[in-house]
C-alpha positions as CSV (number, residue, x, y, z in Angstrom):
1,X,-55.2,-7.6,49.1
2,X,-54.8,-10.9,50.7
3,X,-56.1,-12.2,53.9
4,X,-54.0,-14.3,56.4
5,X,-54.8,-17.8,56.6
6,X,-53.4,-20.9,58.0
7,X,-50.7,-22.0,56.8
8,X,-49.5,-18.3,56.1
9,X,-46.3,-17.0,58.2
10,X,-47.1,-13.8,59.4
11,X,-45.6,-11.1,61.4
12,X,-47.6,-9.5,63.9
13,X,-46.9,-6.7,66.2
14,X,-48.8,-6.8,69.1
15,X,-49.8,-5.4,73.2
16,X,-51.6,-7.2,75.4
17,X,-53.1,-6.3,78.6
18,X,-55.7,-7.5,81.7
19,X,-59.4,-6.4,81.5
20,X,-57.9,-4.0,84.0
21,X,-55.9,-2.3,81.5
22,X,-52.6,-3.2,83.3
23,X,-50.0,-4.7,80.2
24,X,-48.8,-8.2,80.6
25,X,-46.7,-8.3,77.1
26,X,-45.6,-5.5,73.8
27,X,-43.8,-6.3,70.7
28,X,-43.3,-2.4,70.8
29,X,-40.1,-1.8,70.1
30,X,-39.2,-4.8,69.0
31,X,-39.3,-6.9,65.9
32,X,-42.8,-8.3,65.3
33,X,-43.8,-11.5,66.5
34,X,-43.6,-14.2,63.9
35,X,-45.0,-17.4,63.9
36,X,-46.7,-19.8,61.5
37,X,-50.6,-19.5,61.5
38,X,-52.3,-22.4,62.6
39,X,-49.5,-24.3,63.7
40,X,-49.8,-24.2,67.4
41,X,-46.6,-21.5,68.1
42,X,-49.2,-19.0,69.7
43,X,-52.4,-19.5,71.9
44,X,-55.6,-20.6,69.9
45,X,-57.5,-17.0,70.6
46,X,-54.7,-15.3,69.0
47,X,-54.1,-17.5,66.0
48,X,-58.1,-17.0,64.9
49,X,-57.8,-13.3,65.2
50,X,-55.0,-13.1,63.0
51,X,-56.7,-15.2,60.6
52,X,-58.7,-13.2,57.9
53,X,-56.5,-9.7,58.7
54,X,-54.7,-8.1,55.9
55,X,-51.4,-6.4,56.0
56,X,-51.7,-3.2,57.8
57,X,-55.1,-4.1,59.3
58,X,-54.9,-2.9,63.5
59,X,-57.9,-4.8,65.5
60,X,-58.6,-5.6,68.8
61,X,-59.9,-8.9,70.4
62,X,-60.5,-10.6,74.1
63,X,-59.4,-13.9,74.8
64,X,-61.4,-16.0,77.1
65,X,-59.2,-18.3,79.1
66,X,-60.2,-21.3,77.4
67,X,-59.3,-20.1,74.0
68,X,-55.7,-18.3,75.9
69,X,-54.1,-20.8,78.5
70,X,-57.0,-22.4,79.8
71,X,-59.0,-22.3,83.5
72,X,-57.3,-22.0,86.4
73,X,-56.9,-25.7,87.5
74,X,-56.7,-26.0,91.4
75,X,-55.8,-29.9,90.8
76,X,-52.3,-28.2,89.6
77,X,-51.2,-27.0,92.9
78,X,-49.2,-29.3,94.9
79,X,-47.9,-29.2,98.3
80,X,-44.6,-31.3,99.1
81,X,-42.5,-31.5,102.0
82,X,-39.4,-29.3,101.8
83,X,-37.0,-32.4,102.5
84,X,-38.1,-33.3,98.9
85,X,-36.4,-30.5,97.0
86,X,-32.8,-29.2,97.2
87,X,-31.6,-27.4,99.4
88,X,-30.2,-24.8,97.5
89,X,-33.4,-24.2,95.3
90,X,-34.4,-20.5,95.9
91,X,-38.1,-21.1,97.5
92,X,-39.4,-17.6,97.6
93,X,-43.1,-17.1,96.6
94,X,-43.0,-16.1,92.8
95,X,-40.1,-18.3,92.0
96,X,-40.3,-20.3,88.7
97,X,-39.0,-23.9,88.8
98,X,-38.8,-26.6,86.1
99,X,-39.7,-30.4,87.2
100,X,-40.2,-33.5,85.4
101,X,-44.1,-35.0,85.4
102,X,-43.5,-38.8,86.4
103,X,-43.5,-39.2,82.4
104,X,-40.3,-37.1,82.3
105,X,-42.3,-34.3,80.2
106,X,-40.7,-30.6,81.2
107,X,-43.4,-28.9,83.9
108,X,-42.7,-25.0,84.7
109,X,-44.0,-24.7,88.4
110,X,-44.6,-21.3,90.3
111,X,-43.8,-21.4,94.4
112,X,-46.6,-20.3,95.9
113,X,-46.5,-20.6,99.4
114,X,-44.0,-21.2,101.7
115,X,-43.9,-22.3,105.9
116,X,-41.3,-24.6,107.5
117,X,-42.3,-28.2,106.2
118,X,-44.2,-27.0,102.8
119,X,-43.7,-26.1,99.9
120,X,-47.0,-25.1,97.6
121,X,-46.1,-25.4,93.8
122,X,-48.9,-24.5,91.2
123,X,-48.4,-26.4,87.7
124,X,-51.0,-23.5,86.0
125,X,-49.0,-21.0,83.5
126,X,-49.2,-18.1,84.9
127,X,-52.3,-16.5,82.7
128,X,-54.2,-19.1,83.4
129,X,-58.0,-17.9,83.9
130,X,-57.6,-15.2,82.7
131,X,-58.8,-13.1,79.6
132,X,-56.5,-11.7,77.5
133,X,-56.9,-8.6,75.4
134,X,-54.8,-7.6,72.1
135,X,-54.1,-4.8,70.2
136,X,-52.9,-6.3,66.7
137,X,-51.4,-5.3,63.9
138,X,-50.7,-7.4,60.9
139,X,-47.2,-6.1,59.4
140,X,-46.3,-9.1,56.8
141,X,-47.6,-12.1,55.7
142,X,-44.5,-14.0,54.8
143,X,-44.9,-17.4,53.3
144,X,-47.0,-20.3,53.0
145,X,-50.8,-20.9,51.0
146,X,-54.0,-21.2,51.7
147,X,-55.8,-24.0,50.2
């Protein structure tokens, strides 16, 4: 039996959940996720557990935040003044906006906290700092070689 490796796309169904037990994400009932090992679609954490599974194989790994989507970076939260952002822009705590970095790169920002003059927008993704835990199961190994 073959063993995924980069380079391989693979179909994976997967649940993943807190250290808490509480799930964050499924594939169940759903197609399997699909993605190109090695090629940056997933996180870093779940691409090496993948790797070296054959089809069929169930495992189960933690995901420290570096390896997932990093530390939670306080130097991501901003506070503006209100006046800067549209009026019509829903600013309810838990509200996902997109902005432009000065660079004009995309940036997905949560609200945070809200009074009368600020606004509080954090830049982290939302599972920043935290570990991540997967059930997997590799259903197909598509295409692609390993060297």
């Amino acid at each position: 039996m073959s063993q995924a490796c980069a380079g391989n796309r693979v179909k994976v169904h997967y649940t993943g959940t807190f250290d808490d037990g509480s799930q964050f994400d499924s594939s169940a009932g759903q197609d399997p996720l699909e993605f190109l090992l090695g090629g940056g679609e997933v996180i870093p954490g779940f691409d090496q557990a993948v790797i070296g599974m054959v089809v069929g194989e169930r495992k189960q790994v933690r995901i420290a935040p570096v390896d997932a989507y990093g530390e939670y970076d306080v130097d991501q939260l901003a506070k503006v003044e209100r006046f800067q952002l549209p009026e019509e822009l829903d600013l309810s705590v838990g509200t996902q906006l997109q902005m432009e970095t000065a660079e004009g790169i995309p940036l997905v920002v949560t609200v945070v906290a809200v009074d009368e003059e600020h606004v509080t927008l954090d830049g982290n993704h939302p599972l920043a700092g935290q570990a991540l835990n997967f059930e997997l199961e590799l259903v197909e190994i598509c295409s692609g070689g390993c060297a």
